[in-house]
ChimeraX commands (.cxc) that place a marker at each C-alpha (Angstrom):
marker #1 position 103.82,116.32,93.05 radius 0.5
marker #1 position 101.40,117.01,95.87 radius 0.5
marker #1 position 99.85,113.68,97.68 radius 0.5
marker #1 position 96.45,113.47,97.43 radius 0.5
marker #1 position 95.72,110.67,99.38 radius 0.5
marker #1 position 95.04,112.23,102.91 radius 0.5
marker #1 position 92.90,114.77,100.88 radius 0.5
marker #1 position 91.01,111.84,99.50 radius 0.5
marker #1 position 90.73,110.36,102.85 radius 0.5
marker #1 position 89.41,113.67,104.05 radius 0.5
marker #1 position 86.61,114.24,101.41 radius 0.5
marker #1 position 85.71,110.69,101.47 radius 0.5
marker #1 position 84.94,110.65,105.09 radius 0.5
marker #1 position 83.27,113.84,104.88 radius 0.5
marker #1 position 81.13,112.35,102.03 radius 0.5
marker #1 position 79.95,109.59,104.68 radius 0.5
marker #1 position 78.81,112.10,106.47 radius 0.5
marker #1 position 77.01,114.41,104.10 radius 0.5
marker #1 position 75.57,111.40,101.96 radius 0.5
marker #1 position 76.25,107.92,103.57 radius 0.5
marker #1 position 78.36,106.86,100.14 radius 0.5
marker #1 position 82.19,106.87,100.27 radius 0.5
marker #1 position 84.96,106.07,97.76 radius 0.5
marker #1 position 88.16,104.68,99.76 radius 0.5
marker #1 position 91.43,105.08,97.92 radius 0.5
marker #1 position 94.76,103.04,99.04 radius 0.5
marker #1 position 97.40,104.49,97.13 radius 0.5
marker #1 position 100.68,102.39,95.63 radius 0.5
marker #1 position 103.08,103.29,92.94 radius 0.5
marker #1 position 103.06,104.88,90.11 radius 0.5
marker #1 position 103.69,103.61,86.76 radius 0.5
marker #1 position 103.98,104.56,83.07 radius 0.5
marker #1 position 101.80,104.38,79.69 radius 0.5
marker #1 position 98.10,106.02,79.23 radius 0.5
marker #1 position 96.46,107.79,81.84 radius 0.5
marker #1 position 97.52,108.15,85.64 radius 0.5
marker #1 position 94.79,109.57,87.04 radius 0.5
marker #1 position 91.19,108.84,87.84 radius 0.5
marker #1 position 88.64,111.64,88.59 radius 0.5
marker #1 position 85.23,111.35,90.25 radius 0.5
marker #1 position 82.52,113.24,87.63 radius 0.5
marker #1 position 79.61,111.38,89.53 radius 0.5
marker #1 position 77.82,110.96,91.98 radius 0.5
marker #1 position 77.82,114.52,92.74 radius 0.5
marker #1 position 79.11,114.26,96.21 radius 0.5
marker #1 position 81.78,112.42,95.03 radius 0.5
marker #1 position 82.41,114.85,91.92 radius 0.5
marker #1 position 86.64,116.29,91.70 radius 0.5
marker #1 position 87.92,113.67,93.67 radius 0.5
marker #1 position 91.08,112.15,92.18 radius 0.5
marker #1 position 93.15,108.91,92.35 radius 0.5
marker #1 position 96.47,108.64,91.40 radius 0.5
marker #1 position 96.34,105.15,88.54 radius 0.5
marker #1 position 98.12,102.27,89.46 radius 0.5
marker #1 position 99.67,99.59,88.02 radius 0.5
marker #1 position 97.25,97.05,88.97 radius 0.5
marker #1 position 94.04,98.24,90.75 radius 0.5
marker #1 position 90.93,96.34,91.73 radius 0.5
marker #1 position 87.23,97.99,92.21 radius 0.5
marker #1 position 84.82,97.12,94.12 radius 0.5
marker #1 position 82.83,97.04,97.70 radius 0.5
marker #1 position 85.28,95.26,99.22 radius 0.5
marker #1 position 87.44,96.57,102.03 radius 0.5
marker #1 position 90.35,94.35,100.05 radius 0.5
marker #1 position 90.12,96.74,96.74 radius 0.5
marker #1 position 92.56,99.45,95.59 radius 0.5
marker #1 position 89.29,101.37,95.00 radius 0.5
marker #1 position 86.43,100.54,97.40 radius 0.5
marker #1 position 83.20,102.17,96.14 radius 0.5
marker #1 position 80.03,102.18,98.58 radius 0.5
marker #1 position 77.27,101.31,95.59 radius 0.5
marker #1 position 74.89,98.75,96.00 radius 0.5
marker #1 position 75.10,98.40,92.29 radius 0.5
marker #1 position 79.04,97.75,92.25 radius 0.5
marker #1 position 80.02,93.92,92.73 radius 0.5
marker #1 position 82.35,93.11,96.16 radius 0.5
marker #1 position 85.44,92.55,93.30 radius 0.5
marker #1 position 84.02,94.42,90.43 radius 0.5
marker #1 position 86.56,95.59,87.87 radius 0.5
marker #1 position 90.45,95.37,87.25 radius 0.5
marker #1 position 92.41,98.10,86.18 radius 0.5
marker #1 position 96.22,97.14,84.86 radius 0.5
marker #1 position 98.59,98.26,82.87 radius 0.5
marker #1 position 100.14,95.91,79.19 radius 0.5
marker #1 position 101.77,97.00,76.26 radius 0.5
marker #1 position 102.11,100.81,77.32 radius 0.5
marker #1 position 97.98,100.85,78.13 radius 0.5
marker #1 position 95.77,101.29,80.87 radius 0.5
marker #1 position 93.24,98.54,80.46 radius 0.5
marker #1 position 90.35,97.66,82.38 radius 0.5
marker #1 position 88.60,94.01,82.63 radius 0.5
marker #1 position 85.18,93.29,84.06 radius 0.5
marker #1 position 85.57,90.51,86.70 radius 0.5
marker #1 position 81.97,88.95,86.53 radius 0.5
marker #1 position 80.16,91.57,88.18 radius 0.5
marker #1 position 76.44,91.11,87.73 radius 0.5
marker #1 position 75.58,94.82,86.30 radius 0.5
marker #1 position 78.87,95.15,84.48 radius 0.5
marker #1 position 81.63,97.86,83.83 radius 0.5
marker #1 position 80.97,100.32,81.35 radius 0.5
marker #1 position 83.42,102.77,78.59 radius 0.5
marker #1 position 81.58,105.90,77.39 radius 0.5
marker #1 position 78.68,104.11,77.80 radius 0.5
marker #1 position 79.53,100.49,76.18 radius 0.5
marker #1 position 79.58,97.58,78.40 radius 0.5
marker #1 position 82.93,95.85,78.74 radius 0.5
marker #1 position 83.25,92.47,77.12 radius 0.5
marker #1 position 86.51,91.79,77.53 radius 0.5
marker #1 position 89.57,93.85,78.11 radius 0.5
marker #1 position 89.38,97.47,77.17 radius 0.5
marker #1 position 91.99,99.52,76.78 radius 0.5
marker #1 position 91.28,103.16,78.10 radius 0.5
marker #1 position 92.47,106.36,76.71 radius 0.5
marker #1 position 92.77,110.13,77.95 radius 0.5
marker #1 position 88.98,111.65,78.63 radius 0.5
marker #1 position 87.26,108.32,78.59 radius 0.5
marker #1 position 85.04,107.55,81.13 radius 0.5
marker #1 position 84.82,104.44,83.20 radius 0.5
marker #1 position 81.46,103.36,85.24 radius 0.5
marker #1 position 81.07,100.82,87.97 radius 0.5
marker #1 position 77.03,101.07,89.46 radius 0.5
marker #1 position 76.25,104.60,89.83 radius 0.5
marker #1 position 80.03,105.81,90.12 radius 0.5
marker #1 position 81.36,107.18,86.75 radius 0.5
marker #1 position 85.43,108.14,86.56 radius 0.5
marker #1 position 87.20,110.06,83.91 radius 0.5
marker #1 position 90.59,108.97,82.95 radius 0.5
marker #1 position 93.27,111.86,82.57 radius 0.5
marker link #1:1,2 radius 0.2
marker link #1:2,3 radius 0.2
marker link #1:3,4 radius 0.2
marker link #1:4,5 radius 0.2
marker link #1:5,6 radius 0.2
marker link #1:6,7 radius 0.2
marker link #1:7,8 radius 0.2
marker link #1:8,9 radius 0.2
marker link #1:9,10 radius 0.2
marker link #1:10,11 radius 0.2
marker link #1:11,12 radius 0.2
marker link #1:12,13 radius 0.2
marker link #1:13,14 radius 0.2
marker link #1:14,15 radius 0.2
marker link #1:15,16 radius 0.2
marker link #1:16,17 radius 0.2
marker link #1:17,18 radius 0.2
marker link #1:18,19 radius 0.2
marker link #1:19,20 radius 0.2
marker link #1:20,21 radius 0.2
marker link #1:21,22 radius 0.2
marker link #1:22,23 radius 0.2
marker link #1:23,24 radius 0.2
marker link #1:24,25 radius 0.2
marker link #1:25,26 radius 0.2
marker link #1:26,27 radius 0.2
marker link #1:27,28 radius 0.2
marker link #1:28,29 radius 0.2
marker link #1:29,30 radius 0.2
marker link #1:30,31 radius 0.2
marker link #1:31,32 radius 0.2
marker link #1:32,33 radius 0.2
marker link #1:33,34 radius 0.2
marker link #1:34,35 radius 0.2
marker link #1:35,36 radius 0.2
marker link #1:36,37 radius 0.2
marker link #1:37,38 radius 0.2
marker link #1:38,39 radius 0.2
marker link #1:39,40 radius 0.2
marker link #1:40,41 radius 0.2
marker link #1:41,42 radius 0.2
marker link #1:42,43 radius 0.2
marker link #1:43,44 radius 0.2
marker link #1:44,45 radius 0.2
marker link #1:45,46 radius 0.2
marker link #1:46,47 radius 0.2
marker link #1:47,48 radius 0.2
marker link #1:48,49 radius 0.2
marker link #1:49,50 radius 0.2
marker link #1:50,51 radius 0.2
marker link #1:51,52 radius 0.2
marker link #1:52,53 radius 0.2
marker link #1:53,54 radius 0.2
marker link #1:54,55 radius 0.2
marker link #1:55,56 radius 0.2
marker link #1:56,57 radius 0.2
marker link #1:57,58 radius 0.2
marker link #1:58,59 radius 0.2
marker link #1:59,60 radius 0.2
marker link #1:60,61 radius 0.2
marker link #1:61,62 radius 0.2
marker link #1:62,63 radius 0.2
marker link #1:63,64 radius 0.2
marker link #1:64,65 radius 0.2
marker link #1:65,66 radius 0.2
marker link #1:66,67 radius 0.2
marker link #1:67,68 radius 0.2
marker link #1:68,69 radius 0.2
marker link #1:69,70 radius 0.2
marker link #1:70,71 radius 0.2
marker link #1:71,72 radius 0.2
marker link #1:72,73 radius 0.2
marker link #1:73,74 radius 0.2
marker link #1:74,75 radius 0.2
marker link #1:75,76 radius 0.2
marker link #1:76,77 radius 0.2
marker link #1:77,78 radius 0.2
marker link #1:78,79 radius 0.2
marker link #1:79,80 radius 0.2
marker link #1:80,81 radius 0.2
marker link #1:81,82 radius 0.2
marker link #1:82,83 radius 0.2
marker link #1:83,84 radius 0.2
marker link #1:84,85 radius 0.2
marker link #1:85,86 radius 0.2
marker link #1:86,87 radius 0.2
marker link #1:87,88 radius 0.2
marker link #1:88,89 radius 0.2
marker link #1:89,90 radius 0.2
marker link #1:90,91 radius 0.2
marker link #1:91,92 radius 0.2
marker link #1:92,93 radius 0.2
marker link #1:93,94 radius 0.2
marker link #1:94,95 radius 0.2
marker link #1:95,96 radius 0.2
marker link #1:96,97 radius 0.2
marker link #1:97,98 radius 0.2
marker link #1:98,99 radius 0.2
marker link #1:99,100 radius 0.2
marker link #1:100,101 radius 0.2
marker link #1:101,102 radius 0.2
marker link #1:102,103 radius 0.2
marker link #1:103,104 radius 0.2
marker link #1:104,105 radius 0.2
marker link #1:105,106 radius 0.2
marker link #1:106,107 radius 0.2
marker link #1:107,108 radius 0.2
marker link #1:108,109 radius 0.2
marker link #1:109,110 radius 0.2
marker link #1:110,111 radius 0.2
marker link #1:111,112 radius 0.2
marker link #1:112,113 radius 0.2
marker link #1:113,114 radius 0.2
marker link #1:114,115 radius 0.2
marker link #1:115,116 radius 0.2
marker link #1:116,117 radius 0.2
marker link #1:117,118 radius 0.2
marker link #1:118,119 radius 0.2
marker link #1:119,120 radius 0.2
marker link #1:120,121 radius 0.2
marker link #1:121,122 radius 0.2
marker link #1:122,123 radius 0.2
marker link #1:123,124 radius 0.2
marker link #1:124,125 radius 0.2
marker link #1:125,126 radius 0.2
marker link #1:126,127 radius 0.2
marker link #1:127,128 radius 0.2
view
């Protein structure tokens, strides 16, 4: 399978450029059960990229997180993704505007299926 990190790199920095927002990917292993990847459907100048899923991910504005998203909106430690049971699940880590599935705010852990979409500020992923 093709490595799409330095391609991520690449668009991300070029989205800096273009629109002074940037999604920074540090990639790790793989792992098994529910989706793998993570695609960028918005913002716009974000929209295609894609992460590989990892077993444990953090997101955030932090330089620290697996997935460091440049949104005012988006907490410094905002959201956990990690895999249990044979799911992807993702868990809101106090972040004051909250982590939302298709649209629902997440309460407590959520497990995440194929198609759903996951939003952190103004940066919406789908999960395939």
């Amino acid at each position: 399978m093709l490595d799409l990190f330095p391609l991520a790199a690449l668009i991300a920095a070029l989205a800096v450029v273009a629109t002074g927002s940037v999604l920074l990917v540090r990639p790790s292993n793989r792992s098994r059960g529910g989706p793998r990847h993570l695609m960028v459907v918005a913002p716009e100048s974000l929209e295609g990229l894609t992460v590989d899923v990892e077993e444990e991910i953090t997101l955030g504005r932090a330089a620290g997180c697996g997935i460091t998203v440049d949104d005012g909106h988006v907490s410094p430690i905002h959201a956990r993704l990690f895999r249990t049971g044979g799911h992807l699940v993702v868990e809101d880590l106090g972040s004051t505007n909250g982590t939302y599935v298709n649209r629902e705010r997440v309460e407590s852990p959520t497990a995440l299926g194929t198609g759903d979409h996951l939003q952190v500020g103004d940066t919406v992923l789908e999960l395939w």
